[in-house]
N, C-alpha and C positions, 0 to 999 in steps of 0.2 A: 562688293568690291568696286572702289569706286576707281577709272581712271582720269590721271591727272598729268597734264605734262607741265614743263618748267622751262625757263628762258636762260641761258647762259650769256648774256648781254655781256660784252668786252670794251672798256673802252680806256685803249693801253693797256696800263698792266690792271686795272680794277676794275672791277664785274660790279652789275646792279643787283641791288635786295630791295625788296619793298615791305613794308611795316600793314598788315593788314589793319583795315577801321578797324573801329568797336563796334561795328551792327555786323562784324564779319564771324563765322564762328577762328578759330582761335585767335582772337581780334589781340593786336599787342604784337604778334612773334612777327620777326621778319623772315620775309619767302624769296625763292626765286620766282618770279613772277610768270604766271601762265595761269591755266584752270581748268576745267575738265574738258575730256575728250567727248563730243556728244556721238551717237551711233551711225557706225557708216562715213565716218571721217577718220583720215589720218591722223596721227597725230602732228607733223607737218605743218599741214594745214590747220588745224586744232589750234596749236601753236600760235601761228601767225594769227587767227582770228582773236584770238583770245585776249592777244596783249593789244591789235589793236580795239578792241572792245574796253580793254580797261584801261588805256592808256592813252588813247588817240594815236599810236605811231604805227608805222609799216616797216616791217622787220622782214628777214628773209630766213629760213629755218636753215640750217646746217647737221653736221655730223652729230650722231647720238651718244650722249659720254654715260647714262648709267642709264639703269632699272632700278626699283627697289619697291619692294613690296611693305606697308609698314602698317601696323594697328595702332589705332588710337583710342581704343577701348570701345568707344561708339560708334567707329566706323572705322575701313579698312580702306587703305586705296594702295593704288600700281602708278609709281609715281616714276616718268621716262623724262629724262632730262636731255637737252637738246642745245649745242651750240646757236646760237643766236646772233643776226646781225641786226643791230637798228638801223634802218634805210633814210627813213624821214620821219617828219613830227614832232610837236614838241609833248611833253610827256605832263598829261593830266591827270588829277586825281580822283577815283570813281570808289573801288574799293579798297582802296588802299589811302591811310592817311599820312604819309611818308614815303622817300626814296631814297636812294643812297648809293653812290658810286664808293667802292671800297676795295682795301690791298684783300688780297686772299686773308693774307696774317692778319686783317683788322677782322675778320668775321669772328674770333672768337668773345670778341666783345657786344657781340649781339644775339638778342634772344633769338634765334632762331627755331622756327616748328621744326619737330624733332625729323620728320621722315628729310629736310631739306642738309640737315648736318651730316647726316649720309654722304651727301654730292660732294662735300669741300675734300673729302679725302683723293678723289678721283681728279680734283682741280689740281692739287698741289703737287701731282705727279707729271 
């Protein structure tokens, strides 16, 4: 079980997705942008490393909106989703070949990896 955590980035009313590369495994789907929890760290912290690791920016983590546990046939992860502030930076591209600021209601028009389509139900409440 792998764990993974996720970034709820707000800005106004529409949250960020990022489109993973093609060197990425499910290369193509859009995510909420974060990545695994390494051992002996929160996820918090996790968090915040993560995206600025893939991103270049300094975020500050907030309140925690889901769990979800989800299979993907070849691997399993516990994916903790996390309200998210973007603080500073400007947003570079590492593993991910796309971004995207969008309404809640625009997300069903994007391929989304499956364990992240979980989260929208929890946003639009």
């Amino acid at each position: 079980m792998i764990e993974v955590v996720a970034g709820i980035l707000r800005q106004g009313e529409k949250v960020l997705i990022a489109r993973r590369a093609a060197h990425k495994s499910l290369s193509g789907k859009w995510e909420f942008p974060g990545g695994k929890r390494e051992p002996n760290e929160s996820p918090e912290i996790a968090l915040e490393r993560e995206l600025f690791e893939e991103f270049g920016v300094q975020t500050k983590t907030g309140k925690h909106i889901y769990t979800h546990h989800h299979d993907y046939g070849t691997f399993q992860i516990k994916l903790l989703a996390y309200a998210s502030q973007w603080l500073s930076g400007e947003f570079l591209l590492s593993d991910h070949d796309q971004i995207a600021w969008v309404l809640l209601e625009e997300l069903q028009y994007y391929e989304l990896a499956e364990a992240d389509i979980r989260i929208i139900k929890d946003l639009q409440i």
